[in-house]
DRENPA-3360 file (N, C-alpha, C; in nm, 2 decimals, always signed):
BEGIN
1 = XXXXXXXX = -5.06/-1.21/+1.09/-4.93/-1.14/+1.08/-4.86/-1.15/+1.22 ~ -4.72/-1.20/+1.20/-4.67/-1.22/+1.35/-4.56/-1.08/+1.36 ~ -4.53/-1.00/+1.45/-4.42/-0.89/+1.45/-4.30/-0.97/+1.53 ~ -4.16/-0.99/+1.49/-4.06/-1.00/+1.60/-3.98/-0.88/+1.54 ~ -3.93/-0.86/+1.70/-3.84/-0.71/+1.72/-3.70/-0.78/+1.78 ~ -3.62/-0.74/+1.73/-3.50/-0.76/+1.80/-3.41/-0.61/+1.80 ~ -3.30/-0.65/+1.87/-3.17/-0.50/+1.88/-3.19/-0.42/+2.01 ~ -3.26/-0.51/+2.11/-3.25/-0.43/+2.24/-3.16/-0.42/+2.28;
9 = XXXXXXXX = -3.13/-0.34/+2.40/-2.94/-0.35/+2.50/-2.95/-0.25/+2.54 ~ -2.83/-0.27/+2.61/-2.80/-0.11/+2.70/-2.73/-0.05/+2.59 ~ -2.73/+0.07/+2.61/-2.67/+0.14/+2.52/-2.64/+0.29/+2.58 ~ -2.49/+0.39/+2.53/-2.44/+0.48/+2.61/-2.55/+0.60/+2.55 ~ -2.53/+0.72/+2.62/-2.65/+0.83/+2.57/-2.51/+0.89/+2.44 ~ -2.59/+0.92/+2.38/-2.46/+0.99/+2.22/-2.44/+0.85/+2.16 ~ -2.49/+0.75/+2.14/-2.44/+0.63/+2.08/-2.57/+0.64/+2.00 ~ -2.56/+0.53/+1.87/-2.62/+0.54/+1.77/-2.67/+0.31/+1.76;
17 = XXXXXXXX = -2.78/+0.33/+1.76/-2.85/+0.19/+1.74/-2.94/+0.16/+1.69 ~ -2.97/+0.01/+1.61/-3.07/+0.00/+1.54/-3.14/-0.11/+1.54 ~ -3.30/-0.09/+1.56/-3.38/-0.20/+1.61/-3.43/-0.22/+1.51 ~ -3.44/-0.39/+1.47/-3.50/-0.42/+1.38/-3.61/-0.52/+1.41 ~ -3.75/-0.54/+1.29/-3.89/-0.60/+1.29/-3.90/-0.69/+1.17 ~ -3.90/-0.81/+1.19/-3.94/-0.87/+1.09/-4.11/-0.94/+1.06 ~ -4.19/-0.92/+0.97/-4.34/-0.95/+0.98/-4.34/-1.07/+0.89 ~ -4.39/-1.22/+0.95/-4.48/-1.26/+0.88/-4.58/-1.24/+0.82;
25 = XXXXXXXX = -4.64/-1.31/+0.73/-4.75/-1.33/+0.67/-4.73/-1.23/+0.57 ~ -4.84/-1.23/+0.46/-4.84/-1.14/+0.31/-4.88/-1.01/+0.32 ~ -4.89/-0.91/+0.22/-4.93/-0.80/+0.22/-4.83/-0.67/+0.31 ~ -4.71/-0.72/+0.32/-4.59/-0.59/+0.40/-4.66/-0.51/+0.31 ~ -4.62/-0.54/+0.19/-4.57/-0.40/+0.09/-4.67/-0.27/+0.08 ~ -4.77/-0.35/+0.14/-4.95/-0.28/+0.12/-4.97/-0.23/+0.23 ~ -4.88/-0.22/+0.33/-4.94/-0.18/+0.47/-4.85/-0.08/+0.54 ~ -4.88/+0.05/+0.61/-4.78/+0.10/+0.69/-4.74/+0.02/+0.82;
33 = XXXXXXXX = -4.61/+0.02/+0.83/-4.53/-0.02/+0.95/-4.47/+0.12/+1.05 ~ -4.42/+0.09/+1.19/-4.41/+0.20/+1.23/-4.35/+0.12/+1.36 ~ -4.29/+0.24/+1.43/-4.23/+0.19/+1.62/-4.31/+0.31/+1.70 ~ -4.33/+0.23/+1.80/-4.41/+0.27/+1.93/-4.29/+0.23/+2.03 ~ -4.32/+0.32/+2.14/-4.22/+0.29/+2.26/-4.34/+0.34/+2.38 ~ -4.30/+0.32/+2.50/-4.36/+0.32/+2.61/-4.24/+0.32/+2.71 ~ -4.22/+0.41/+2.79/-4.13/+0.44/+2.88/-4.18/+0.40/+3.01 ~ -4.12/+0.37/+3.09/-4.12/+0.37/+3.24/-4.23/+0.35/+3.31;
41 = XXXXXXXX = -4.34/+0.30/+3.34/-4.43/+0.44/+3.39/-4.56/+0.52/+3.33 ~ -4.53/+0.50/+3.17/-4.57/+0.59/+3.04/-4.64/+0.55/+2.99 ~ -4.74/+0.56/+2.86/-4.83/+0.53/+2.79/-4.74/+0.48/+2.66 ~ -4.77/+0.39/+2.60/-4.75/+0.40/+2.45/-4.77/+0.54/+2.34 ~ -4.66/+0.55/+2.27/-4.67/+0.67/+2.20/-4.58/+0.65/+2.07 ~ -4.62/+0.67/+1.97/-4.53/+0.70/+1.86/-4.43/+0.75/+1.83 ~ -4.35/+0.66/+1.75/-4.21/+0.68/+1.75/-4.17/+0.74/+1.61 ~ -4.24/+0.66/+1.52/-4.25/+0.67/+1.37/-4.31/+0.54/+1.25;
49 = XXXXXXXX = -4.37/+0.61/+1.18/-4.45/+0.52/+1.08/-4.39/+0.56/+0.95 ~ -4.40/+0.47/+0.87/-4.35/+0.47/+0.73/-4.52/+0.37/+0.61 ~ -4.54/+0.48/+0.54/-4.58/+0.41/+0.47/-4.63/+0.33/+0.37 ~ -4.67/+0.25/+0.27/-4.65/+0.15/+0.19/-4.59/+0.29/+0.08 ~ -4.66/+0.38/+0.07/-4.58/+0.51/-0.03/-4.50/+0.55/+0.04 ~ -4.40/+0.50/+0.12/-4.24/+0.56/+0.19/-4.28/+0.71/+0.19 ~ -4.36/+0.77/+0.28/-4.40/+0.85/+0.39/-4.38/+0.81/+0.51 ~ -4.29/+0.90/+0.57/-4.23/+0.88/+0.66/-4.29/+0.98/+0.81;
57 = XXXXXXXX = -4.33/+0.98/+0.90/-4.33/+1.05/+0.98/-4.27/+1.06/+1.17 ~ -4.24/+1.15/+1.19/-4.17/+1.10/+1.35/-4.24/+1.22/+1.44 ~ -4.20/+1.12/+1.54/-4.26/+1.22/+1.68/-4.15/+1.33/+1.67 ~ -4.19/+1.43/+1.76/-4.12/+1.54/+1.77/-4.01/+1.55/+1.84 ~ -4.01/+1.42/+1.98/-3.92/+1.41/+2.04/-3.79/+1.33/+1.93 ~ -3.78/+1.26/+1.85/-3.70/+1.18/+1.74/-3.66/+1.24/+1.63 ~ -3.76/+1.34/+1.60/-3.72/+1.39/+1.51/-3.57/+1.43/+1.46 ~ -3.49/+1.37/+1.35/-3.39/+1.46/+1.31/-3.31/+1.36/+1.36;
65 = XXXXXXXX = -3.33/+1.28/+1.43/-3.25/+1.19/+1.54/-3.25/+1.01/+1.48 ~ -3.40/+1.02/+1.46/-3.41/+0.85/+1.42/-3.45/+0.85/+1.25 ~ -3.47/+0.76/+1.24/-3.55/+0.70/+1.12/-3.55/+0.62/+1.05 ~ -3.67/+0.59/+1.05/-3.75/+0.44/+1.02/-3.68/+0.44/+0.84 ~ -3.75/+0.32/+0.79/-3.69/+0.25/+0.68/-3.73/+0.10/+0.71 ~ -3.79/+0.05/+0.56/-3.82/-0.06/+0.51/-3.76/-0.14/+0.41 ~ -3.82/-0.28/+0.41/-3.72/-0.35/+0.30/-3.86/-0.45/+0.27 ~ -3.92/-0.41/+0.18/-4.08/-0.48/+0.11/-4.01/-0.64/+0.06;
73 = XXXXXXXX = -3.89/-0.63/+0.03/-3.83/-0.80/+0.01/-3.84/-0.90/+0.09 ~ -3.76/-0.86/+0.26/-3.72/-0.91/+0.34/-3.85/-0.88/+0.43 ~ -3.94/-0.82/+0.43/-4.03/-0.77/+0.50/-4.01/-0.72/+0.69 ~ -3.93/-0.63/+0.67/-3.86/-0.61/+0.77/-3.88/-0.47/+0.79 ~ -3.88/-0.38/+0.89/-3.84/-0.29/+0.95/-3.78/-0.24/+1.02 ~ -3.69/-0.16/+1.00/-3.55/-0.10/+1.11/-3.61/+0.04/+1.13 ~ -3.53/+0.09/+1.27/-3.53/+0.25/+1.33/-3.41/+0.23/+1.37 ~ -3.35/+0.34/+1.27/-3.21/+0.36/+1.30/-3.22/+0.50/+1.42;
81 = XXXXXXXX = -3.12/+0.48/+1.50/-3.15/+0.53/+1.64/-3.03/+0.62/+1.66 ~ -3.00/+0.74/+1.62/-2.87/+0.82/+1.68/-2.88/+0.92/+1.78 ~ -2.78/+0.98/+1.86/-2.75/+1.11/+1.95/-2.87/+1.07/+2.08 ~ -2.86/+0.94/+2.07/-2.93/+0.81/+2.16/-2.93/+0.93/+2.33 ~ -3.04/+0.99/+2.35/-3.10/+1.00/+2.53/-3.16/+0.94/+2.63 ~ -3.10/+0.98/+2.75/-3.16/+0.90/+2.81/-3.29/+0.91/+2.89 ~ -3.34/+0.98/+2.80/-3.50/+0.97/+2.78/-3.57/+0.88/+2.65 ~ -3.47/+0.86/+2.55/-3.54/+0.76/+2.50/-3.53/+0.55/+2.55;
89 = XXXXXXXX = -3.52/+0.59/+2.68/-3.48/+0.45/+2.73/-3.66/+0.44/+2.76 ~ -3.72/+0.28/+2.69/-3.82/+0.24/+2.65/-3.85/+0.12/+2.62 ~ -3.91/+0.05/+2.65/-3.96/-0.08/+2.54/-4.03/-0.05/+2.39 ~ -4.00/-0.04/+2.31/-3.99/-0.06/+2.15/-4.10/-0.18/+2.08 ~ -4.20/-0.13/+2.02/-4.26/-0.20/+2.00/-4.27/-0.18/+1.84 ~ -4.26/-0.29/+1.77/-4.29/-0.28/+1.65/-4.45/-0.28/+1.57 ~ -4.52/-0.23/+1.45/-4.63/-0.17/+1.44/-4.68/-0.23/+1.28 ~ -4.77/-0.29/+1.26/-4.82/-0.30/+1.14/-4.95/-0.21/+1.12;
97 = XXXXXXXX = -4.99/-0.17/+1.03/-5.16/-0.17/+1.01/-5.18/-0.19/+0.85 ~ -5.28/-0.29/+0.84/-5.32/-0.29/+0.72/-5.44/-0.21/+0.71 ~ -5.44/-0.13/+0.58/-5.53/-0.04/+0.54/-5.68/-0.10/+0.49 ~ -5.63/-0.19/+0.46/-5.78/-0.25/+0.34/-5.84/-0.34/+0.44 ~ -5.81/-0.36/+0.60/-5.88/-0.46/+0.67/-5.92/-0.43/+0.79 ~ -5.82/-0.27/+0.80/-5.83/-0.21/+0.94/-5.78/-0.27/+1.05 ~ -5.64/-0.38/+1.04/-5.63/-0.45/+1.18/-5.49/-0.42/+1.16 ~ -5.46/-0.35/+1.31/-5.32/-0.37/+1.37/-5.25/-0.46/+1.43;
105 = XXXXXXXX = -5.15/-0.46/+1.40/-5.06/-0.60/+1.50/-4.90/-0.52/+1.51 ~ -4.89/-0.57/+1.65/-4.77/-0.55/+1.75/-4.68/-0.62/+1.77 ~ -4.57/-0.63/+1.78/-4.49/-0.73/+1.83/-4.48/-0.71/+1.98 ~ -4.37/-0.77/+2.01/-4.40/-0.81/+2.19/-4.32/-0.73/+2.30 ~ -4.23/-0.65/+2.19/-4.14/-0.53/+2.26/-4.01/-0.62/+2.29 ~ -3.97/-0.46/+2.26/-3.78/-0.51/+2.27/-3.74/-0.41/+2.35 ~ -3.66/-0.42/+2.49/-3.61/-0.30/+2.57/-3.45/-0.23/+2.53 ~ -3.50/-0.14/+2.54/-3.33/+0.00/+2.50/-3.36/+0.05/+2.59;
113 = XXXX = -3.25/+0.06/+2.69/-3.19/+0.13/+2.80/-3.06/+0.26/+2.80 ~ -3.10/+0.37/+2.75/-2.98/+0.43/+2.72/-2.92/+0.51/+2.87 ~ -2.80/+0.45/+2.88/-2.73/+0.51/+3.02/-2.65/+0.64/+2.99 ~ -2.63/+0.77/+3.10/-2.58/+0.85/+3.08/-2.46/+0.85/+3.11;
% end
């Protein structure tokens, strides 16, 4: 499974953007997808996961703010991103896990810079 992430950029704080993941190889539809970010400095941390039963969950800092959404056709994942802070300025990493094999895969990160 390969992850690419695109939709990085600068972007204003109160602006609204959306990063999108597209995964090779079989089995999307079977697997939770999800975004991770890592700020500055920071650790990797969860953004939000969605899963193959469109269960949805987000960090507390995003909450109400973002959210994830899938397309099992196009095997793709977006995080739609609004009321954009500039604490969420990060590298963006997009998230597979398959359940029945126990292996995760990452893409290679996409940077959002939100300026105030």
């Amino acid at each position: 499974v390969q992850l690419v992430e695109s939709g990085g950029g600068l972007v204003q704080a109160g602006d609204s953007h959306t990063l999108s993941c597209v995964a090779s190889g079989s089995k999307f539809d079977i697997s939770t997808v999800g975004w991770y970010r890592q700020a500055p400095g920071g650790q990797r941390e969860l953004v939000a996961t969605q899963t193959a039963g469109d269960i949805r969950s987000y960090a507390p800092a995003v909450k109400g703010r973002f959210i994830i959404s899938r397309d099992n056709d196009k095997n793709t994942v977006e995080l739609h991103m609004n009321e954009l802070k500039v604490e969420d300025t990060a590298v963006y990493f997009c998230y597979l896990y398959q359940r029945f094999s126990a292996f995760s895969f990452w893409g290679q990160g996409t940077r959002v810079t939100v300026s105030s």
